[in-house]
PDB file as gemmi writes it, atoms N, CA and C in Angstrom:
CRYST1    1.000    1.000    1.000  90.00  90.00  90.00 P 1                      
ATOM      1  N   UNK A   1     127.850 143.428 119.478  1.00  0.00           N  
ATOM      2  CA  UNK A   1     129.228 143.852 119.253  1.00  0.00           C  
ATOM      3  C   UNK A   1     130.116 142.620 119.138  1.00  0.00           C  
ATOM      4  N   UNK A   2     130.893 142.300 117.885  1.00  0.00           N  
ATOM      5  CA  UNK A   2     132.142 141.403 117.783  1.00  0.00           C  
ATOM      6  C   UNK A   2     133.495 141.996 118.172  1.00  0.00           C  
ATOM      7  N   UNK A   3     133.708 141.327 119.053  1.00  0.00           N  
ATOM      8  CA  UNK A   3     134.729 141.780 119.585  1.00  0.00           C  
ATOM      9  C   UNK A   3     136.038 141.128 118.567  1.00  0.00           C  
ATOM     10  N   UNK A   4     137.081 141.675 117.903  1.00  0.00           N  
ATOM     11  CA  UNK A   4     138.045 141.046 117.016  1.00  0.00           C  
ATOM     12  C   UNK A   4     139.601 141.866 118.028  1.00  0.00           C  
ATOM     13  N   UNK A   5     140.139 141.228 117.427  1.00  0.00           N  
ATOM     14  CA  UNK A   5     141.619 141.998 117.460  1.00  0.00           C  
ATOM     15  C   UNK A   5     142.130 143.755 117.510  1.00  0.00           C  
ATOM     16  N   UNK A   6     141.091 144.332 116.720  1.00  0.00           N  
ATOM     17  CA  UNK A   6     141.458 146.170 116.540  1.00  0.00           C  
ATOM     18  C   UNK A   6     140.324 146.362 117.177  1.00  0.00           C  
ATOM     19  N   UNK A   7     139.378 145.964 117.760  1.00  0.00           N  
ATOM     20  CA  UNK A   7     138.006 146.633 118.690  1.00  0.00           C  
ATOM     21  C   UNK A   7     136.705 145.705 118.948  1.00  0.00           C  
ATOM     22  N   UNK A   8     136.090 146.264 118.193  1.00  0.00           N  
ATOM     23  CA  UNK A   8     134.953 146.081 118.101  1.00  0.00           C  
ATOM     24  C   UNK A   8     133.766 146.260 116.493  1.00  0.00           C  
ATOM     25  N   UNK A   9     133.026 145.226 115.616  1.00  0.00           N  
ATOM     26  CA  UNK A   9     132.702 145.263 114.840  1.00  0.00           C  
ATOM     27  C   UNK A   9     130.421 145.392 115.470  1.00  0.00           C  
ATOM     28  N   UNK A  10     129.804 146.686 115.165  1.00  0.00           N  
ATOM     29  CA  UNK A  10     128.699 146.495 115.626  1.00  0.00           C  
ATOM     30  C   UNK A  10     127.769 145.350 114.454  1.00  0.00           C  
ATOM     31  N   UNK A  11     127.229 144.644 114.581  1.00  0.00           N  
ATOM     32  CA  UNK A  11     126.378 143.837 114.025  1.00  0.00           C  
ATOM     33  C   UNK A  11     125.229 143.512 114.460  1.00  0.00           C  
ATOM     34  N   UNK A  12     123.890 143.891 113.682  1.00  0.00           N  
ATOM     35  CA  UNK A  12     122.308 143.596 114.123  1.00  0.00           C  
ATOM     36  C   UNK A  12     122.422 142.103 114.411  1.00  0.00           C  
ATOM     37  N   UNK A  13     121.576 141.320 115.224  1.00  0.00           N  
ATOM     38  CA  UNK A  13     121.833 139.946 115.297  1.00  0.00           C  
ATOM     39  C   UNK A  13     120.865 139.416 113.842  1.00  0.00           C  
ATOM     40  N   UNK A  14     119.901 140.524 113.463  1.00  0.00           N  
ATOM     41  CA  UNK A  14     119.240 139.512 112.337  1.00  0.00           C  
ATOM     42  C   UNK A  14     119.759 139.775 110.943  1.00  0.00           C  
ATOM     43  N   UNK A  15     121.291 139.898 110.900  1.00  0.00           N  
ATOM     44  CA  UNK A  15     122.018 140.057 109.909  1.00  0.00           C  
ATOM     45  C   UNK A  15     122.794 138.789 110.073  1.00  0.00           C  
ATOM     46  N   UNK A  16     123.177 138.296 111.261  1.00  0.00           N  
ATOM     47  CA  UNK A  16     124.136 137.368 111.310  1.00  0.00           C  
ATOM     48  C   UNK A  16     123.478 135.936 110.640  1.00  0.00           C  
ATOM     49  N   UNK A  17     123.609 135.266 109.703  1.00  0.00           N  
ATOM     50  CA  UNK A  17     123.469 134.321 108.803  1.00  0.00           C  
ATOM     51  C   UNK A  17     123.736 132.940 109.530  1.00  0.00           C  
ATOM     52  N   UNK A  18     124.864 133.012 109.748  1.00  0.00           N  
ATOM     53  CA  UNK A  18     125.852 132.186 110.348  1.00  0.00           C  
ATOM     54  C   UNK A  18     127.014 132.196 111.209  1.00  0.00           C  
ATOM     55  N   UNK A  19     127.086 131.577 111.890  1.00  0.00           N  
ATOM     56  CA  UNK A  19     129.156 131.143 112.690  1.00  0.00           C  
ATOM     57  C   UNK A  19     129.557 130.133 112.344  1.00  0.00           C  
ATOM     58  N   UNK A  20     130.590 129.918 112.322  1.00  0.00           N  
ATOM     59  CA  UNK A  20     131.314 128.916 112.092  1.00  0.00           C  
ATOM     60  C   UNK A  20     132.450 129.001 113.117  1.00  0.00           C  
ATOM     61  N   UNK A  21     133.150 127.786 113.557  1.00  0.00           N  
ATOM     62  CA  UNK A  21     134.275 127.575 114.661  1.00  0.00           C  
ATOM     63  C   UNK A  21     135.594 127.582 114.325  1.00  0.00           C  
ATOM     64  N   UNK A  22     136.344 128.302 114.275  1.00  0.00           N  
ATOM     65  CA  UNK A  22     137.784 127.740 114.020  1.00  0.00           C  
ATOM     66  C   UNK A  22     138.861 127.757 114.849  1.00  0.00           C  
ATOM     67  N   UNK A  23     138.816 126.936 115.537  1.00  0.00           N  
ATOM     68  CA  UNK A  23     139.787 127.269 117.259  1.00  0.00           C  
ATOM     69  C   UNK A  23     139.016 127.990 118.093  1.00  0.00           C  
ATOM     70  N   UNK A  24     139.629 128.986 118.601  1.00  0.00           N  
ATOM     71  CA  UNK A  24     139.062 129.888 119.960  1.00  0.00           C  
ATOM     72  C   UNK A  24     138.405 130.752 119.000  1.00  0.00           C  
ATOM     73  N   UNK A  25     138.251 131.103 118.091  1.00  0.00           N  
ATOM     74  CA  UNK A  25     137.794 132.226 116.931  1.00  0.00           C  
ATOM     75  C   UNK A  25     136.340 131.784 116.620  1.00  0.00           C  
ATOM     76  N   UNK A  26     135.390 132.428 115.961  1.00  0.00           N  
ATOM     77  CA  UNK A  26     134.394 132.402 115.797  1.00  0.00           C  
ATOM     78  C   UNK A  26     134.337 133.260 114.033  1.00  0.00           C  
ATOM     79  N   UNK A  27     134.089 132.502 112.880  1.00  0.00           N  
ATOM     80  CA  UNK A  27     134.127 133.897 111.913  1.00  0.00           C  
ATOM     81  C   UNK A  27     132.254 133.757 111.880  1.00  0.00           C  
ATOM     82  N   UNK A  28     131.854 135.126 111.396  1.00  0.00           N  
ATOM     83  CA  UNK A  28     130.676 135.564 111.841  1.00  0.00           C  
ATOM     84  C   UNK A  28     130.724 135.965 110.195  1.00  0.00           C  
ATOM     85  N   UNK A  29     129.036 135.141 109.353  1.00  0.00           N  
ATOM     86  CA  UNK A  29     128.657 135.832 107.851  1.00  0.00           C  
ATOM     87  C   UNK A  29     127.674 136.048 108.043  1.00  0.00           C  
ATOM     88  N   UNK A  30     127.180 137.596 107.388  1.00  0.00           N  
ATOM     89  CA  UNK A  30     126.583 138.306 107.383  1.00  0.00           C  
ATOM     90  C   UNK A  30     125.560 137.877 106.149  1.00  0.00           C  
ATOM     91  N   UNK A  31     124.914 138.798 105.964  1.00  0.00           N  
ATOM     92  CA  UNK A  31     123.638 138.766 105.002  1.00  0.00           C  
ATOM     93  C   UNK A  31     123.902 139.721 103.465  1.00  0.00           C  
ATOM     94  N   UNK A  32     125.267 140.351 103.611  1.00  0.00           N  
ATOM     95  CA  UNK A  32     125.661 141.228 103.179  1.00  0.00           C  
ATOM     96  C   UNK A  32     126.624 140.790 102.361  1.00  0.00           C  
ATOM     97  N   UNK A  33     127.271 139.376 102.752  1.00  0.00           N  
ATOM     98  CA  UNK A  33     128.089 138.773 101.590  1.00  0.00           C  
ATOM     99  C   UNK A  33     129.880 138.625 102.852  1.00  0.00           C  
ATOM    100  N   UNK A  34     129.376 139.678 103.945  1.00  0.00           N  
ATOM    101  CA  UNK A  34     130.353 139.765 104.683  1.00  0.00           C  
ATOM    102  C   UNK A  34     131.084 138.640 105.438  1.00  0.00           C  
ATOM    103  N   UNK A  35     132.048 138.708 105.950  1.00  0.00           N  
ATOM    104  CA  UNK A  35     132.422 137.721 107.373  1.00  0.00           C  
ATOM    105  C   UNK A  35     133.789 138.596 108.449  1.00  0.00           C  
ATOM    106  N   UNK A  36     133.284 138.205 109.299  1.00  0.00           N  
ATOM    107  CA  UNK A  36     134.117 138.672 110.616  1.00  0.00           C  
ATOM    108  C   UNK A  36     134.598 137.760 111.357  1.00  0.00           C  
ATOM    109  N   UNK A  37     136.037 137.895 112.048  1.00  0.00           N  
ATOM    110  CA  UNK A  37     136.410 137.107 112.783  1.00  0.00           C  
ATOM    111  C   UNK A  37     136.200 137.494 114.089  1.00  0.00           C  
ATOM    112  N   UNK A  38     135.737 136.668 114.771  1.00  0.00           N  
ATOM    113  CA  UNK A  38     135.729 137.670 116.362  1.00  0.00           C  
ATOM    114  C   UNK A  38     136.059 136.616 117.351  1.00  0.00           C  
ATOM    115  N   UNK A  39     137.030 137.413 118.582  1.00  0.00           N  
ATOM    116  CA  UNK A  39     137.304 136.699 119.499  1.00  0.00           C  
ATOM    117  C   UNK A  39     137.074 135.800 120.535  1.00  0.00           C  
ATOM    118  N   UNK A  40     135.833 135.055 120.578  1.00  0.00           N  
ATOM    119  CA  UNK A  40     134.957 134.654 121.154  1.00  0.00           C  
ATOM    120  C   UNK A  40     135.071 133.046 120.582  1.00  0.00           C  
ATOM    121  N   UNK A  41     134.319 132.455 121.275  1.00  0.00           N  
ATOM    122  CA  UNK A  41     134.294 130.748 120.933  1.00  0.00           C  
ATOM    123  C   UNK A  41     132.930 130.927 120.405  1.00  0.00           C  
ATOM    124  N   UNK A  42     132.722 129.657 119.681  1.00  0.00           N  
ATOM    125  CA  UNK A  42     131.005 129.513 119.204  1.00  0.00           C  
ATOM    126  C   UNK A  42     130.457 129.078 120.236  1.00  0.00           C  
ATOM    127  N   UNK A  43     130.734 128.008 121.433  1.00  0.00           N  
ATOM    128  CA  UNK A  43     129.951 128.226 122.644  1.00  0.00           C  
ATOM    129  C   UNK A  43     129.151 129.599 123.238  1.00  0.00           C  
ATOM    130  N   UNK A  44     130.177 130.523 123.459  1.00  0.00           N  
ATOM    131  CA  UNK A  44     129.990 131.281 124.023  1.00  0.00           C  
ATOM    132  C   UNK A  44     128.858 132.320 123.038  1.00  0.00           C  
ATOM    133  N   UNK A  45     129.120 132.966 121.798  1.00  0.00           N  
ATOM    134  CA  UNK A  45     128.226 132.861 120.919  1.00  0.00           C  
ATOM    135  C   UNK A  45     126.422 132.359 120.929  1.00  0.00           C  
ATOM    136  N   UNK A  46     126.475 130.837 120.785  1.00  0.00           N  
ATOM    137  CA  UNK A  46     125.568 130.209 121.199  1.00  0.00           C  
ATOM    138  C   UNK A  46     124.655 130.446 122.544  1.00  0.00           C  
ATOM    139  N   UNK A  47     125.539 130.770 123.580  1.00  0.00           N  
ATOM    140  CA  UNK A  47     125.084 130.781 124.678  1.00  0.00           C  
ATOM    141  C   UNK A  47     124.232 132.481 124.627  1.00  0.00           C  
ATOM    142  N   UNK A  48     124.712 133.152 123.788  1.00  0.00           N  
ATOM    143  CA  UNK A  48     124.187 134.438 124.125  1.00  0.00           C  
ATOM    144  C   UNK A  48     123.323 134.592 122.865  1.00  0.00           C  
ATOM    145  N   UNK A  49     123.228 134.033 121.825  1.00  0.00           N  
ATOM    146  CA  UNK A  49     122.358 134.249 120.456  1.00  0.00           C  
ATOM    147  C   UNK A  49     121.211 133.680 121.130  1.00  0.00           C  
ATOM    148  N   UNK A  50     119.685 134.478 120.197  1.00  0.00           N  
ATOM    149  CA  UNK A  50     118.553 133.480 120.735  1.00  0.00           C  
ATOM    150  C   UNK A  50     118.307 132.712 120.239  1.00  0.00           C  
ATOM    151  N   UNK A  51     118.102 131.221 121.398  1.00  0.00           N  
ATOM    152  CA  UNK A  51     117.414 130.030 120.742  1.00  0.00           C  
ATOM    153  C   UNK A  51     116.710 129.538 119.858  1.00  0.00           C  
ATOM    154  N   UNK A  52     115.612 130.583 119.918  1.00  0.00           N  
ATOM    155  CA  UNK A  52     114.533 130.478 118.996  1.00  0.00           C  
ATOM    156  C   UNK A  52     114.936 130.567 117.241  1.00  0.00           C  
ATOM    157  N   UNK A  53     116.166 131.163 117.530  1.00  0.00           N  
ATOM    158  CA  UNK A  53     116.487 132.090 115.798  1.00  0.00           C  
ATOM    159  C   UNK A  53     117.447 131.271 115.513  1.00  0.00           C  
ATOM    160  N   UNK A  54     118.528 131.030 116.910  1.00  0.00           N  
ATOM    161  CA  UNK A  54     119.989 130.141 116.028  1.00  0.00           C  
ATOM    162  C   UNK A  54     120.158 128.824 116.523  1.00  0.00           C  
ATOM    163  N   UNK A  55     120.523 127.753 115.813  1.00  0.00           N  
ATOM    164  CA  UNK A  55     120.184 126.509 116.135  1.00  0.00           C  
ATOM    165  C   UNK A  55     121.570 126.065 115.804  1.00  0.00           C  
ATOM    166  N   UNK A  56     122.471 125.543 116.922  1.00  0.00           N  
ATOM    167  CA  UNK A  56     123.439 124.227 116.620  1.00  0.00           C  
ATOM    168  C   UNK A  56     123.326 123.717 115.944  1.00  0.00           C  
ATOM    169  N   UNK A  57     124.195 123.419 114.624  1.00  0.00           N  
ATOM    170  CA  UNK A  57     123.766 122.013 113.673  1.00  0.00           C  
ATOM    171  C   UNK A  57     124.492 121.460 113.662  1.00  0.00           C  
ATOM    172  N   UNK A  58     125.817 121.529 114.390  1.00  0.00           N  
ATOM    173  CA  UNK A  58     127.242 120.824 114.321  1.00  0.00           C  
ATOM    174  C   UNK A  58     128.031 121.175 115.211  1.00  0.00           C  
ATOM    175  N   UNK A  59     129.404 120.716 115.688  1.00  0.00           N  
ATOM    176  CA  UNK A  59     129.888 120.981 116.568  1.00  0.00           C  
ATOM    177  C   UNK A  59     130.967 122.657 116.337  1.00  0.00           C  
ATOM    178  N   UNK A  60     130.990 122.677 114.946  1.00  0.00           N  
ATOM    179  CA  UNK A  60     131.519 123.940 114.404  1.00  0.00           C  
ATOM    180  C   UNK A  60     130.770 124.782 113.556  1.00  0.00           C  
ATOM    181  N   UNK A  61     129.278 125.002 114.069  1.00  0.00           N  
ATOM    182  CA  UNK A  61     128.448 125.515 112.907  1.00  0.00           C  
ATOM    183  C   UNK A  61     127.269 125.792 113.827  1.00  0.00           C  
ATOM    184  N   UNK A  62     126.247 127.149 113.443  1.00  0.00           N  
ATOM    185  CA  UNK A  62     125.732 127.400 114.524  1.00  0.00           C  
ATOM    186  C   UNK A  62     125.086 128.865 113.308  1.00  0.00           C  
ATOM    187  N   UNK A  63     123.814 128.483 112.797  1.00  0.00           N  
ATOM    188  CA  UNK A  63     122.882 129.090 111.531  1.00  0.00           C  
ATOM    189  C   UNK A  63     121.573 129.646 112.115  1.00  0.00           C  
ATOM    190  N   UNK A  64     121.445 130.535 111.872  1.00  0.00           N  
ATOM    191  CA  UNK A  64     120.252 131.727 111.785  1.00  0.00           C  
ATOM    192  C   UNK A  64     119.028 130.852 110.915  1.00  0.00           C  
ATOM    193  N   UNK A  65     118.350 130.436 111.844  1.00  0.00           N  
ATOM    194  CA  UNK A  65     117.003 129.340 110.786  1.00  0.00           C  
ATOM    195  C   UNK A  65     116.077 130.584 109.822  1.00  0.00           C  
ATOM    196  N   UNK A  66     116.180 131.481 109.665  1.00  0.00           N  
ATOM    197  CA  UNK A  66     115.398 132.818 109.119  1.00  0.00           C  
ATOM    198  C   UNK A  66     116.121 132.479 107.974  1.00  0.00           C  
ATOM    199  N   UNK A  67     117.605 132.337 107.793  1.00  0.00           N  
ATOM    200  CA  UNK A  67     118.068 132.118 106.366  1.00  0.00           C  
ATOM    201  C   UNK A  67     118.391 130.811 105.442  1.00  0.00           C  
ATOM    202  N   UNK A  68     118.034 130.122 106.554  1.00  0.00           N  
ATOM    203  CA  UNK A  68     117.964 128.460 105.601  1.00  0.00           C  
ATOM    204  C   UNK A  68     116.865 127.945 104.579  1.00  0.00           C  
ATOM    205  N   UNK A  69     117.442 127.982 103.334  1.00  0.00           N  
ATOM    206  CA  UNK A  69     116.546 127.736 102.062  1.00  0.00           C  
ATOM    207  C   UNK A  69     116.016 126.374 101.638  1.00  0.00           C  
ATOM    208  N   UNK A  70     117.222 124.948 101.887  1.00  0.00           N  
ATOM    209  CA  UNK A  70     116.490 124.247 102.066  1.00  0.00           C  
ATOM    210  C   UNK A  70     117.122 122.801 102.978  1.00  0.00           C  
ATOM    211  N   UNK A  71     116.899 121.680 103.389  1.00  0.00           N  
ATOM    212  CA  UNK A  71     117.194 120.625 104.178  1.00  0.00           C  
ATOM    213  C   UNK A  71     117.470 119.545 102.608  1.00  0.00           C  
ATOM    214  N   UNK A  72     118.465 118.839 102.763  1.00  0.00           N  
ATOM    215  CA  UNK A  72     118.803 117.773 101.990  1.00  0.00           C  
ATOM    216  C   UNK A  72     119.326 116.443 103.047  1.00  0.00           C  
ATOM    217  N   UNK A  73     118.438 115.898 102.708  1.00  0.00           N  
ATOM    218  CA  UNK A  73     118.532 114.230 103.544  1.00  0.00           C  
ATOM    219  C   UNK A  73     119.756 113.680 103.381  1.00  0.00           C  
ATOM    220  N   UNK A  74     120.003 112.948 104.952  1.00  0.00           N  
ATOM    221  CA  UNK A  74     120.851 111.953 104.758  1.00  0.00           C  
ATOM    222  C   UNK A  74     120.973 111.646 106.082  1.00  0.00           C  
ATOM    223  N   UNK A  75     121.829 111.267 106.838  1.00  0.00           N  
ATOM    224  CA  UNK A  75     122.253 110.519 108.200  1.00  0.00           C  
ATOM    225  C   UNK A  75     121.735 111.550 108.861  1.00  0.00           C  
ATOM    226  N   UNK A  76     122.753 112.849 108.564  1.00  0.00           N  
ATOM    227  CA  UNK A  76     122.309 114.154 109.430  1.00  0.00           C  
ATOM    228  C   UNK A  76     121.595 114.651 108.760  1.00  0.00           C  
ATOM    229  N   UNK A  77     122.104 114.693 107.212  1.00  0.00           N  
ATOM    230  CA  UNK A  77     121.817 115.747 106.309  1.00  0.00           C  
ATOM    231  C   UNK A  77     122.708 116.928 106.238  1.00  0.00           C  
ATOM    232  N   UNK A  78     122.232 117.816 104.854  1.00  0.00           N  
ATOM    233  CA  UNK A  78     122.875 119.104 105.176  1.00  0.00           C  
ATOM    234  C   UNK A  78     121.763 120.217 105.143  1.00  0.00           C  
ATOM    235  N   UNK A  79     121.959 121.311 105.641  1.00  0.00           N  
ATOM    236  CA  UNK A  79     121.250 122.223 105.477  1.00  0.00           C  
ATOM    237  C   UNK A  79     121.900 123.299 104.445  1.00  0.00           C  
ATOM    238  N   UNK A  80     121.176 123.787 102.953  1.00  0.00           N  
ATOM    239  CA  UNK A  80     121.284 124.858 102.099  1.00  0.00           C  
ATOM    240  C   UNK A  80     120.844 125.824 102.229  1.00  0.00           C  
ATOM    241  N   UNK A  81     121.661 127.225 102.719  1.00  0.00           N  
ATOM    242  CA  UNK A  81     121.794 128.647 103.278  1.00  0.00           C  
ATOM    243  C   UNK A  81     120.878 129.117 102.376  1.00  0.00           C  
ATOM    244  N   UNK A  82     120.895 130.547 102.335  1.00  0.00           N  
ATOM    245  CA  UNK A  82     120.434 131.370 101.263  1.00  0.00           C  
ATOM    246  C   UNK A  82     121.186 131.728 100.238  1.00  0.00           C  
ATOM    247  N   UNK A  83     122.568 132.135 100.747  1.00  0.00           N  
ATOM    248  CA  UNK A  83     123.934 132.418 100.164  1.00  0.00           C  
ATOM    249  C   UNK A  83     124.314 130.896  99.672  1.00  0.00           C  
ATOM    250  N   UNK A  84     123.670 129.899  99.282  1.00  0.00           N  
ATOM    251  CA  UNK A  84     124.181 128.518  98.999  1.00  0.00           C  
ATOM    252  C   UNK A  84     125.018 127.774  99.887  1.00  0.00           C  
ATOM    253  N   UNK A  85     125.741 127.988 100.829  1.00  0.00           N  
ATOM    254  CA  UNK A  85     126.364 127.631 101.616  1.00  0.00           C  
ATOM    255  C   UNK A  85     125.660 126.188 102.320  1.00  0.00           C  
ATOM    256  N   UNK A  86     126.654 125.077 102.028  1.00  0.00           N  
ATOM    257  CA  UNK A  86     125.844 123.934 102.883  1.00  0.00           C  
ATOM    258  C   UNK A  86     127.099 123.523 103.903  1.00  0.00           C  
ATOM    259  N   UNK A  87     125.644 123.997 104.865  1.00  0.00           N  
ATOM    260  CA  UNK A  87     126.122 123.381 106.844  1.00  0.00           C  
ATOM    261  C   UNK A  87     125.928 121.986 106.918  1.00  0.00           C  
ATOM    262  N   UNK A  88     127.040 121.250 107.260  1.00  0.00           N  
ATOM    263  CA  UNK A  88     126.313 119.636 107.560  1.00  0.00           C  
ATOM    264  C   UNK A  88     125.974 119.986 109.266  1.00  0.00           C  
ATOM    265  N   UNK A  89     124.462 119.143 109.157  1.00  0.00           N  
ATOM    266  CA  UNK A  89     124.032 118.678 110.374  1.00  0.00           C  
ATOM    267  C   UNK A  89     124.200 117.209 110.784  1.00  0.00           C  
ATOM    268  N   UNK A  90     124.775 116.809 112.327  1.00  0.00           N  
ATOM    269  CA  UNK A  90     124.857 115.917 112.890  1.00  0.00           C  
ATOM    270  C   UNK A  90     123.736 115.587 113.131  1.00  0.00           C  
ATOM    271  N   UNK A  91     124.006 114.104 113.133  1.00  0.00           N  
ATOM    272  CA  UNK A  91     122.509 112.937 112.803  1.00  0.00           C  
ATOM    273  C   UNK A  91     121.968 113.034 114.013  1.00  0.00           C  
ATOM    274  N   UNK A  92     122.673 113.330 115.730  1.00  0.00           N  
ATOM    275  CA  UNK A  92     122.601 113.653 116.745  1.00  0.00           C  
ATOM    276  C   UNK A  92     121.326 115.023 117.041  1.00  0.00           C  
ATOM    277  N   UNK A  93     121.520 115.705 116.073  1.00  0.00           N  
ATOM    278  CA  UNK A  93     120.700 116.837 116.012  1.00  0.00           C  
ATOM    279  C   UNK A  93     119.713 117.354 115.070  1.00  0.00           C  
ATOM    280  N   UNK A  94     119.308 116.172 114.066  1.00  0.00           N  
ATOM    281  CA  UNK A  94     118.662 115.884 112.956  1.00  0.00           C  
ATOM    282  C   UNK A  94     116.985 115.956 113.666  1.00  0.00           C  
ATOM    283  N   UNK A  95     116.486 115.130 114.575  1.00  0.00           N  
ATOM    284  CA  UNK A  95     115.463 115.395 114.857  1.00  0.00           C  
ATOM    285  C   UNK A  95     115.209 116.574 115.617  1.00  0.00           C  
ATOM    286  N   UNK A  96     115.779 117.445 116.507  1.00  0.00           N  
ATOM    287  CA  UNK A  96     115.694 118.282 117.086  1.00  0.00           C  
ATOM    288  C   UNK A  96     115.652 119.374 115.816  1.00  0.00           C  
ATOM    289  N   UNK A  97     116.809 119.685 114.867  1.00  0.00           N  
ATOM    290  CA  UNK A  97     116.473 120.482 113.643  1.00  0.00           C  
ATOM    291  C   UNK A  97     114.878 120.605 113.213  1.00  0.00           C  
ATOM    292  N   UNK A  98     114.579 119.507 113.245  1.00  0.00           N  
ATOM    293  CA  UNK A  98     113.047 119.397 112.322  1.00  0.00           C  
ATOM    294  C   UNK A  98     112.198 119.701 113.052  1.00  0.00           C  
ATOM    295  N   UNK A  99     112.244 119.765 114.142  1.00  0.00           N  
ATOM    296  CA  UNK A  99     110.988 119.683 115.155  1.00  0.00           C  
ATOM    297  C   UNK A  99     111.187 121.485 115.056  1.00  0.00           C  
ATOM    298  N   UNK A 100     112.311 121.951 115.229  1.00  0.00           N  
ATOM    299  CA  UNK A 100     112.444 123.481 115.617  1.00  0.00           C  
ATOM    300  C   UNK A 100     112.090 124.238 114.249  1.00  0.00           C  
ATOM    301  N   UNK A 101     112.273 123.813 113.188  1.00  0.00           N  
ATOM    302  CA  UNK A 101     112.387 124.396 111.671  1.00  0.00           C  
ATOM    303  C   UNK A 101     110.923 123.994 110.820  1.00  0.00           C  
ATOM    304  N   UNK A 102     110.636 123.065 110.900  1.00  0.00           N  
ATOM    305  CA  UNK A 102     109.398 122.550 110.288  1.00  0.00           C  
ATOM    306  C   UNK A 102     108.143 122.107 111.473  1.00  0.00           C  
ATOM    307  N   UNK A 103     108.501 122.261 112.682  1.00  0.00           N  
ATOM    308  CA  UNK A 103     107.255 122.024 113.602  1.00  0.00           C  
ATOM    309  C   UNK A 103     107.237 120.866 113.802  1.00  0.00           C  
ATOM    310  N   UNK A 104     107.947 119.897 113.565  1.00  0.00           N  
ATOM    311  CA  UNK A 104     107.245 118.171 113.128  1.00  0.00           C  
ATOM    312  C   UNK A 104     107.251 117.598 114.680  1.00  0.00           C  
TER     313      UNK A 104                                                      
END                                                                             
Protein backbone atom coordinates (compact mmCIF):
# COMPACT_ATOMS: atom_id res chain seq x y z
CA UNK A 1 0.00 0.00 0.00
CA UNK A 2 1.31 3.72 -1.05
CA UNK A 3 0.27 5.77 1.14
CA UNK A 4 -0.24 9.47 -0.90
CA UNK A 5 -2.23 12.46 0.12
CA UNK A 6 -6.19 11.11 -0.73
CA UNK A 7 -5.41 7.42 0.86
CA UNK A 8 -3.98 4.82 -0.20
CA UNK A 9 -2.72 3.43 -3.79
CA UNK A 10 -2.59 -0.83 -3.61
CA UNK A 11 0.55 -1.93 -5.61
CA UNK A 12 2.05 -5.68 -6.15
CA UNK A 13 5.74 -5.13 -5.13
CA UNK A 14 6.75 -7.01 -8.47
CA UNK A 15 5.21 -4.23 -10.42
CA UNK A 16 7.19 -1.59 -8.77
CA UNK A 17 10.12 -0.89 -11.41
CA UNK A 18 11.50 1.81 -9.55
CA UNK A 19 11.62 4.90 -6.75
CA UNK A 20 13.02 7.72 -7.05
CA UNK A 21 13.54 10.56 -4.08
CA UNK A 22 12.25 13.89 -4.16
CA UNK A 23 12.29 15.46 -0.66
CA UNK A 24 10.22 13.57 1.95
CA UNK A 25 8.19 12.06 -1.20
CA UNK A 26 9.01 8.98 -2.84
CA UNK A 27 7.41 8.80 -6.69
CA UNK A 28 6.90 5.04 -7.26
CA UNK A 29 7.00 3.63 -11.51
CA UNK A 30 5.27 0.96 -12.24
CA UNK A 31 5.59 -1.61 -15.04
CA UNK A 32 2.50 -0.24 -16.48
CA UNK A 33 3.96 3.04 -17.72
CA UNK A 34 2.53 4.41 -14.30
CA UNK A 35 4.01 6.62 -11.36
CA UNK A 36 2.80 7.45 -7.88
CA UNK A 37 3.71 9.79 -5.41
CA UNK A 38 3.64 8.47 -1.97
CA UNK A 39 4.28 9.81 1.35
CA UNK A 40 7.06 8.03 2.58
CA UNK A 41 10.95 8.68 2.18
CA UNK A 42 13.03 6.24 -0.06
CA UNK A 43 14.81 5.18 3.15
CA UNK A 44 12.00 4.05 4.58
CA UNK A 45 10.84 2.33 1.27
CA UNK A 46 14.20 0.64 1.08
CA UNK A 47 14.05 -0.49 4.45
CA UNK A 48 10.83 -2.41 3.84
CA UNK A 49 11.32 -3.55 -0.07
CA UNK A 50 13.26 -6.91 -0.40
CA UNK A 51 16.88 -6.88 -0.64
CA UNK A 52 17.24 -9.48 -2.80
CA UNK A 53 14.88 -7.71 -5.63
CA UNK A 54 15.65 -3.84 -4.89
CA UNK A 55 19.04 -2.52 -4.83
CA UNK A 56 20.22 1.19 -3.89
CA UNK A 57 22.02 2.62 -6.80
CA UNK A 58 22.11 6.17 -5.64
CA UNK A 59 21.29 8.28 -3.01
CA UNK A 60 17.83 9.17 -4.83
CA UNK A 61 17.19 6.00 -6.75
CA UNK A 62 16.36 2.63 -5.54
CA UNK A 63 15.44 -0.16 -8.91
CA UNK A 64 13.78 -3.50 -9.01
CA UNK A 65 16.99 -5.65 -10.55
CA UNK A 66 14.08 -8.02 -12.38
CA UNK A 67 13.72 -4.91 -14.69
CA UNK A 68 17.17 -3.73 -15.54
CA UNK A 69 18.05 -4.33 -19.27
CA UNK A 70 21.38 -3.28 -19.34
CA UNK A 71 24.74 -1.76 -17.22
CA UNK A 72 26.79 0.96 -19.19
CA UNK A 73 30.34 1.62 -17.77
CA UNK A 74 31.86 4.35 -16.25
CA UNK A 75 33.01 5.63 -12.66
CA UNK A 76 29.63 4.35 -11.37
CA UNK A 77 28.06 3.83 -14.50
CA UNK A 78 24.48 3.91 -15.38
CA UNK A 79 22.05 1.35 -15.28
CA UNK A 80 19.31 1.02 -18.56
CA UNK A 81 15.64 0.12 -17.24
CA UNK A 82 13.35 -1.73 -19.38
CA UNK A 83 11.19 1.37 -19.90
CA UNK A 84 14.73 3.01 -21.09
CA UNK A 85 15.06 4.97 -18.19
CA UNK A 86 18.82 5.48 -17.09
CA UNK A 87 19.52 5.36 -13.15
CA UNK A 88 23.06 6.63 -12.48
CA UNK A 89 24.87 4.40 -10.08
CA UNK A 90 27.40 5.69 -7.52
CA UNK A 91 30.95 4.45 -8.03
CA UNK A 92 30.52 3.76 -4.11
CA UNK A 93 28.04 1.06 -5.06
CA UNK A 94 29.37 -0.11 -8.42
CA UNK A 95 30.96 -3.22 -7.05
CA UNK A 96 28.30 -4.24 -4.75
CA UNK A 97 25.74 -3.73 -7.99
CA UNK A 98 27.75 -6.40 -9.85
CA UNK A 99 28.31 -8.82 -7.36
CA UNK A 100 24.29 -8.73 -6.60
CA UNK A 101 23.17 -8.52 -10.49
CA UNK A 102 25.76 -10.54 -12.36
CA UNK A 103 27.15 -12.85 -9.43
CA UNK A 104 30.77 -11.57 -9.98
Amino acid sequence: ALPTSSGFNLIAVQRIMRCEAKGGYTLIFTDDGKSYTASKTLKEYEDILPSDVFFRTHHSHLVNVNFIEKYHKGKGGFIEMTNKAMIPLAARRKNQFIGLVFGA
